[in-house]
C-alpha positions in Angstrom: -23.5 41.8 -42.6 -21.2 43.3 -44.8 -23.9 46.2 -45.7 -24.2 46.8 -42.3 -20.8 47.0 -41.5 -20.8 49.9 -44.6 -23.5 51.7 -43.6 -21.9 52.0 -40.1 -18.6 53.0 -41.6 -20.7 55.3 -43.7 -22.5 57.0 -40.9 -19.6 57.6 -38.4 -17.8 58.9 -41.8 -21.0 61.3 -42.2 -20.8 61.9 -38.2 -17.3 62.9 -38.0 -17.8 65.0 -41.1 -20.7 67.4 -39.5 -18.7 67.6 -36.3 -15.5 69.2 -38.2 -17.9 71.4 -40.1 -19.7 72.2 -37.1 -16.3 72.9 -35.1 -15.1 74.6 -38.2 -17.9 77.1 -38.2 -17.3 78.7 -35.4 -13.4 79.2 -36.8 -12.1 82.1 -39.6 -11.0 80.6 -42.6 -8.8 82.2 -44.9 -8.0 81.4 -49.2 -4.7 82.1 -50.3 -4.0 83.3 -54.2 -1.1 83.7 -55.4 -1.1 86.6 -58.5 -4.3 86.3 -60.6 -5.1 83.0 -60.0 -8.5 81.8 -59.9 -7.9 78.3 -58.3 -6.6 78.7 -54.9 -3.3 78.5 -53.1 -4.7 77.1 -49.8 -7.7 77.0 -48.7 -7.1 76.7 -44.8 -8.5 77.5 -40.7 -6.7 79.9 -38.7 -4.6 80.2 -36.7 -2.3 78.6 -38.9 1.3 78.6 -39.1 2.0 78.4 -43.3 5.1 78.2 -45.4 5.3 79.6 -49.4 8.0 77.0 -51.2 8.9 80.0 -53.3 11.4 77.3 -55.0 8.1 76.8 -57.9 7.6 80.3 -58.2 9.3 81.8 -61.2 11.6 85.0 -60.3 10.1 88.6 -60.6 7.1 90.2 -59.4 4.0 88.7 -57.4 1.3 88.8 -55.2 -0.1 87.1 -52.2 -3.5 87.6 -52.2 -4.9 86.4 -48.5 -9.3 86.1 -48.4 -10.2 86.0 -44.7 -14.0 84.6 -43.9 -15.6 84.6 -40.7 -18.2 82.6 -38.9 -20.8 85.0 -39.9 -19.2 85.4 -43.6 -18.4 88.7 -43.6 -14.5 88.8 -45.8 -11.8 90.6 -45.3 -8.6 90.7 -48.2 -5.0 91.7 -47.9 -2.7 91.8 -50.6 0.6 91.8 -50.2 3.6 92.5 -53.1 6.5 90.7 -53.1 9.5 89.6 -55.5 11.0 85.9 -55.7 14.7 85.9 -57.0 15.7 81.9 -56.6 18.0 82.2 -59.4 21.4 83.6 -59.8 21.6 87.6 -58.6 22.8 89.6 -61.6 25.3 92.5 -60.8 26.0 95.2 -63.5 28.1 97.8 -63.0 28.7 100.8 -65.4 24.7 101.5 -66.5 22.0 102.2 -64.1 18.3 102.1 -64.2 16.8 104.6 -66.5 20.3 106.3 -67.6 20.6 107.9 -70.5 23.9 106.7 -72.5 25.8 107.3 -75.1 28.7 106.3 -77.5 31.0 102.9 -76.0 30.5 102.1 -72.6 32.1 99.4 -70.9 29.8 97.1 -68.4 31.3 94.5 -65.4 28.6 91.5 -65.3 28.8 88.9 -62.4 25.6 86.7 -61.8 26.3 84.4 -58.6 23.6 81.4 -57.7 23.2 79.8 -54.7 24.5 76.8 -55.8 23.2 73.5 -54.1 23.8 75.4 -50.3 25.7 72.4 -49.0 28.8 74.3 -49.9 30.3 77.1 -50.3 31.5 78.4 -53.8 34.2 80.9 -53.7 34.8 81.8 -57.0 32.3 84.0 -58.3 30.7 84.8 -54.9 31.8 88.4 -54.7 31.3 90.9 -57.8 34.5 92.8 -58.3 33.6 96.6 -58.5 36.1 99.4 -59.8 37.1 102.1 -57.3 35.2 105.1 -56.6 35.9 108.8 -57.8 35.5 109.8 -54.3 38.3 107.3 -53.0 40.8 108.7 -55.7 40.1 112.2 -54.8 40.9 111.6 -51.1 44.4 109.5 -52.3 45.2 112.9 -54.5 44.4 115.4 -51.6 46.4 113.2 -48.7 49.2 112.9 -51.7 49.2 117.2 -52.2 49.1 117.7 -48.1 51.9 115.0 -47.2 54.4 116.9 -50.4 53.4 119.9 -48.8 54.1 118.7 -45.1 57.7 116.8 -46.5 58.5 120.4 -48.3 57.8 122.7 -44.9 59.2 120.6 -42.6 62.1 120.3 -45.1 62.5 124.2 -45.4 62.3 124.8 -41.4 64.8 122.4 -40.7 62.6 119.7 -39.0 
């Protein structure tokens, strides 16, 4: 009885098995990579609805690599670029990219994480930033006209 009972259990396993396969024929399949990995992702049927815990991803530069099959196995790949930044953002002010310096040169650094995101962390969460040249130069040029103004009006008896 009881290797009855498994070969029944076996064969409706077997059954269910070609009836996925058969359904899943008909369906495109896609194989998700992430960079140059040779194991896939996710191997999964479309339409799918998929989310990418970035959260095990570490930060910089990678790829999602996306391998779309068909029922008749012709492939199809997209690869799309992307950068992760889970840890704290790093602002630097007083050097850019690529600039060519020279003698002392004084830097602001503020790096601000998330934190756990069940509350909020004030201190730290905005970078500080010196004021632009252009700001001064307006200050200055409202400064010269309103002397100027006070001194005209002043001399014409306003």
């Amino acid at each position: 009885m009881n290797n009855i009972e498994n070969s029944i259990e076996n064969d409706t396993e077997i059954s269910i098995a070609t009836e996925i396969n058969a359904h899943n024929n008909h369906r495109s399949a896609v194989v998700i990579f992430l960079d140059d990995d040779i194991v896939p992702y996710a191997e999964l049927f479309v339409p799918i609805n998929f989310e990418l815990d970035t959260r095990k991803l570490v930060d910089g530069d990678h790829i999602l690599k996306i391998v779309s099959r068909d029922s008749l196995g012709k492939e199809g790949i997209r690869k799309i670029p992307f950068t992760v930044r889970n840890g704290p953002a790093i602002a630097i002010e007083g050097i850019s990219d690529n600039e060519i310096v020279d003698g002392v040169i004084p830097l602001m650094i503020n790096a601000y994480g998330k934190g756990d995101q069940k509350r909020f962390m004030i201190e730290g969460s905005e970078t500080p930033h010196s004021i632009p040249a252009w700001f001064w130069v307006i200050i200055i040029g409202f400064m010269g006209w309103a002397i100027f103004y006070g001194i005209a009006a002043m001399s014409t008896g306003y």
